[in-house]
N, C-alpha and C positions, 0 to 999 in steps of 0.2 A: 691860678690853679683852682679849678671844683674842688672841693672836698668831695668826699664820696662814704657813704653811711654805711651801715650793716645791716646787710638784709635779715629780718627775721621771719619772710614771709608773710603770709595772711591770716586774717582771722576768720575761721570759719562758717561762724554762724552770721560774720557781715558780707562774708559774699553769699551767703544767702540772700540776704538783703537785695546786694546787688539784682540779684535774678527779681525777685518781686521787683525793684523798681523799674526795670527794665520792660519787664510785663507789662506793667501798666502802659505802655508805649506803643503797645502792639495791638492792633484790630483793627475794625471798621473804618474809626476819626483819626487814626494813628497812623505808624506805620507797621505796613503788611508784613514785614520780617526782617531780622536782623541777625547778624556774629555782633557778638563780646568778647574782647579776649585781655587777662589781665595777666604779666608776667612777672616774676620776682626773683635774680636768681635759679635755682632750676624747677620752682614751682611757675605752673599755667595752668591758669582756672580760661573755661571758653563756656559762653553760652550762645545756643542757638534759638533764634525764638519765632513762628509766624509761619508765614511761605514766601517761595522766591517768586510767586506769581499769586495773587489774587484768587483761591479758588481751588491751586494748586498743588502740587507735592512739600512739602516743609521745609523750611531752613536747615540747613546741615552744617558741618562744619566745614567741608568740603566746598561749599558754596560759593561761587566766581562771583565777584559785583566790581563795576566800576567804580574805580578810585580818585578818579579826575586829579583835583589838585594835589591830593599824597603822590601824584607821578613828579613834581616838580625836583622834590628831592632825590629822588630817581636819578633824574637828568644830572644833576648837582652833581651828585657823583661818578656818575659817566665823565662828566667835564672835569672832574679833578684826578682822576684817573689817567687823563692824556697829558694833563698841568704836570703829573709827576713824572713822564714819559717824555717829555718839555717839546713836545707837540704843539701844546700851547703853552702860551705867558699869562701871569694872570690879571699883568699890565701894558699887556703888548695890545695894538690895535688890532680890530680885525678883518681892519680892510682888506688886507692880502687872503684872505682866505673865505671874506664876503662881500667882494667889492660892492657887490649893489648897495653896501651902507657905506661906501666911501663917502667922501665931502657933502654932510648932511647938512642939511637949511632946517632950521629951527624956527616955530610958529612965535611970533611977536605974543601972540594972546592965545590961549588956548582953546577960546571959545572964539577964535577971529579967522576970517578967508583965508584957504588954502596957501593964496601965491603971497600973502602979507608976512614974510619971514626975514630973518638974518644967516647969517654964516654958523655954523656951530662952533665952539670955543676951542673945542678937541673931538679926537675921532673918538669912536666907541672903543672901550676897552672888552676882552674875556670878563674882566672884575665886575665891569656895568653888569653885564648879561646874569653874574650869577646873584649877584646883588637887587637886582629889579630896577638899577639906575639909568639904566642907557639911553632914557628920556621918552618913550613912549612907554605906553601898556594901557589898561582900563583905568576909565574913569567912572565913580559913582554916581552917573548920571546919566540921565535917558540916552538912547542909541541916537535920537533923531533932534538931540538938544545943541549937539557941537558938527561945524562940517566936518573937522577931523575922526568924528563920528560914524558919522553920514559914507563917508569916503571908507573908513575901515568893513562897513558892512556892505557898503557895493563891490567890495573887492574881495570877498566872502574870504575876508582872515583867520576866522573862527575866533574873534575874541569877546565870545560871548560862551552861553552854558555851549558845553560840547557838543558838536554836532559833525565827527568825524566823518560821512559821505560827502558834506558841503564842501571841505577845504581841501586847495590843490595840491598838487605835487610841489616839493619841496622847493626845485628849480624853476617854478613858478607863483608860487607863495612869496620866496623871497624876495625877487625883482616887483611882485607887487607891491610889497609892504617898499622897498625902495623906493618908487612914485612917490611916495606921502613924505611930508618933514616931518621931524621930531614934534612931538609935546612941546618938550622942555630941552633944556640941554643937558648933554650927559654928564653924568654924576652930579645935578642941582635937584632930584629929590628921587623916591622911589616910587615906580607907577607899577601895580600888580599885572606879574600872567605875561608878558609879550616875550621879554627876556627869557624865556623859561622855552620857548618855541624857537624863539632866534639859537639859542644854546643849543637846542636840539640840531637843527641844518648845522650847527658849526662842529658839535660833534662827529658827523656824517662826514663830513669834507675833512677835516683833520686826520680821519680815522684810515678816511680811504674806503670807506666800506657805506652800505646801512644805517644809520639809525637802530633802526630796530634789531641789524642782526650783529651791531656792535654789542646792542645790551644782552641780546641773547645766551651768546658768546662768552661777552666778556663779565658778566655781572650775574643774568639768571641762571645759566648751567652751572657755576661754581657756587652759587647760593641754593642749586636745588631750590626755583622758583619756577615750578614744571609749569603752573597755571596764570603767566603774570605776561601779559603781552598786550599789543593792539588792539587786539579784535582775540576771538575764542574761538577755537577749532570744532568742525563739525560735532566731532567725539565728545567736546565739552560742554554740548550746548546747553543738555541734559540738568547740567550743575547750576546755568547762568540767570538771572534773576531778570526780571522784566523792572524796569525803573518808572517809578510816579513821580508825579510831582504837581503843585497846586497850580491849574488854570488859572493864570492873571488876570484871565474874563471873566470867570464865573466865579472864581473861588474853591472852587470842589476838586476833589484828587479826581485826574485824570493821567493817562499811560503817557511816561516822557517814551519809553524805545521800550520795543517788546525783544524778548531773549531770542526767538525762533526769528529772523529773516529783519532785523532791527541793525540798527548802525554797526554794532560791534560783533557783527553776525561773519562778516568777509573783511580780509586787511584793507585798512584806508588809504587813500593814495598822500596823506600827509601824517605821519607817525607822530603826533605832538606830544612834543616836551612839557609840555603847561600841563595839559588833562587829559591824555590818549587813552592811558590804561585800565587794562582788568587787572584782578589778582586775586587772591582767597586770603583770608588772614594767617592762616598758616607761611605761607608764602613771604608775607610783610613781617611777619614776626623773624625770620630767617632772616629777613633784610634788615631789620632793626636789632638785632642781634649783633650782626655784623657791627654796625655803626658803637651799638653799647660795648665793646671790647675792641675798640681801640682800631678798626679798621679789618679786623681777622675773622676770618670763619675755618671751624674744624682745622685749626695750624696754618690757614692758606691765610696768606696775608693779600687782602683784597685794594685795600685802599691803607696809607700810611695813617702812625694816632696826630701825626700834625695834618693833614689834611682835615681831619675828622674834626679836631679842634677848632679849624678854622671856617668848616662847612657850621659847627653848631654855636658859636660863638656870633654876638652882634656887631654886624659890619657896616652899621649907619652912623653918621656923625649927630650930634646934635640938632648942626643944622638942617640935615638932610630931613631927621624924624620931625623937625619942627617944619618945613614946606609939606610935607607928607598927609595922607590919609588915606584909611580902609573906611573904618568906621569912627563917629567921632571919641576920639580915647582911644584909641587901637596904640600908638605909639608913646602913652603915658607909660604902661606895663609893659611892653615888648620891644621888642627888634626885630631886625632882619639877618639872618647869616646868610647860607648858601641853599637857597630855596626851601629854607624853612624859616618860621617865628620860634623867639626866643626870649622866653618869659625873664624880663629884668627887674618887675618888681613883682612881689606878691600879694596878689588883693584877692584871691580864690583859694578854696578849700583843695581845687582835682588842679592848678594849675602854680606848681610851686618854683623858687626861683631856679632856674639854668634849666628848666626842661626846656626840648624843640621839639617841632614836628608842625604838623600842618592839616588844615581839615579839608577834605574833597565838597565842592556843590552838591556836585548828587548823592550824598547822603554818606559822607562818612569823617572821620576822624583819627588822627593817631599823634602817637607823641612819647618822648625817651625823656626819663626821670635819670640822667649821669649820678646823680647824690645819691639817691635810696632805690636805684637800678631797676627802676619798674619802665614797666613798657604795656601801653595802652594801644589798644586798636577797637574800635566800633565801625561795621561797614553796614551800611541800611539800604531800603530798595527806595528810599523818600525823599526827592532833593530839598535842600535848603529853600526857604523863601528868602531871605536875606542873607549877608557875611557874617550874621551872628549866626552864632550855633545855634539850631532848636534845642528844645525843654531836653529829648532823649538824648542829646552828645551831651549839653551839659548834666542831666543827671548822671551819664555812665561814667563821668572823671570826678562829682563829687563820691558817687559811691566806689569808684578807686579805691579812692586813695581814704576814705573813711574804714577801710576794707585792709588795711597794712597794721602787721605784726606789732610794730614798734611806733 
């Protein structure tokens, strides 16, 4: 059982603080604009800082930005949502419902020819997919290093930064990725991102319906999540942020998608589960709301407090976290639950034991404090250069939580 603290709110004069450090982040060498948003309880401090464009009208609070990998959790709970409707199993295979991953061949070497494989030990479970086990995902290594590389980017998967125009339809996406063998085999370690898109299709199929208009439906209209979807409505465009990010060539901030006629401009023909979405922070806050009380919003019971338990709890073995890697040390302090990290030791000031959540590439971050009930959100216009967080996500979680009452 978490223990769970007492909120006494914030202090003041250090979320001031917060704001100045946060500043310091924003301009020229920086990034162009950003939401803060700090929760406690029924206190919420937001800051808006910069512009959503270069040049532009100013960050608001209202402000749409892509969330890439915070959609993961998303999905997570889309899929435990049907778990509890027993649609799905969360050990059942899911070959009946995707056959193209039926009786998968497994790579001898992961860095070795296509057709040099064995049998797979077991079929893919629901649990692989939400776990990140089911033996494929990214590796932290050049695109053009491994053929199983090679082969996922000729087959335009999207498992790289987002690039929702590039990937296909769903019923073509998945018999893609079918061609290819596993990494590994299922459940012998966890590989980030694939599971998280394959969850998505299995969603779709289970449901009967969309993807996207399952979650609409069933998850954004009861959450009053008006601004959180695939792509952004003509009406929204107004609000939507142009995204940077640092040319691998030159070095210099140059434009990843621009807000006006850019990827998330019109719906994509592949709805991904890994890193599809828009949202606003208000929006996310609704959703992590939800998650912080136990699965309920406004008396609607959304998701049960045992599924919630076991979406935020770590679901790796030993051994899994020791074959494993993000970054090196990533699995010393953390886990994996159900598409989110989940801090198991504490070696940070803004990253204390049993918080979850997960940060997005293109420039954002978020995460649920269950103990002392806070809820963190930062969304920026400036992707990552690396899985570590930049200077600005990690200063907005140390001055968090430097920034609490008690």
């Amino acid at each position: 059982m978490i223990p769970t603290g007492h909120s006494k709110g914030f202090v003041r004069t250090r979320l001031d603080r917060l704001r100045t450090v946060l500043a310091r982040h924003v301009g020229p060498d920086g990034v162009p604009g950003l939401v803060a948003l700090v929760a406690r309880g029924d206190e919420t401090h937001v800051e808006a800082l910069g512009e959503r464009t270069i040049g532009g009208a100013p960050v608001t609070r209202d402000t749409v930005f892509r969330i890439s990998s915070m959609t993961k959790a998303v999905t997570a709970v889309a899929a435990l949502m049907l778990v509890e409707e027993c649609r799905l199993r969360l050990d059942e295979p899911v070959d009946e419902l995707l056959p193209e991953l039926a009786n998968r061949r497994v790579l001898r070497r992961v860095d070795g020819p296509l057709d040099d494989t064995v049998p797979a030990h077991r079929p893919i479970t629901v649990r692989d997919l939400l776990t990140f086990t089911m033996g494929t995902g990214l590796l932290m290594a050049p695109p053009d290093s491994h053929p199983i590389l090679q082969a996922m980017a000729v087959l335009d998967l999207g498992q790289g930064p987002p690039q929702p125009a590039d990937v296909p339809a769903p019923n073509e996406w998945l018999p893609r990725l079918g061609t290819l063998p596993l990494m590994h085999q299922p459940g012998e370690r966890w590989l980030y991102n694939t599971g998280a898109d394959v969850l998505g299709v299995l969603v779709a199929r289970a449901s009967g319906q969309p993807f996207e208009r399952f979650l609409g439906e069933r998850l954004f209209g009861p959450l009053g999540m008006g601004s959180t979807g695939f792509s952004v409505a003509p009406d929204r465009l107004d609000r939507f942020t142009t995204c940077y990010w640092t040319d691998p060539a030159t070095g210099a901030r140059a434009v990843y998608d621009e807000a006006a006629g850019g990827q998330w401009a019109t719906p994509p023909a592949f709805p991904s589960g890994g890193s599809g979405l828009v949202s606003t922070v208000d929006d996310f806050l609704a959703f992590s709301r939800m998650l912080l009380d136990g699965g309920r919003c406004t008396g609607e019971r959304i998701l049960s407090r045992a599924s919630v338990e076991l979406l935020s709890s770590d679901q790796l073995t030993p051994e899994q976290k020791a074959a494993s890697e993000l970054v090196p040390g990533f699995f010393d302090t953390r886990g994996w639950g159900y598409g989110v990290s989940v801090v198991t030791r504490q070696t940070e000031l803004g990253h204390p034991l049993y918080q979850y959540g997960w940060d997005g590439g293109l420039g954002s971050s978020w995460a649920i404090d269950p103990v002392d009930q806070v809820i963190g959100i930062i969304l920026t216009t400036r992707a990552f250069t690396s899985p570590v967080a930049p200077p600005v996500v990690q200063d907005f979680w140390t001055s968090a939580y430097q920034a609490l009452g008690d």
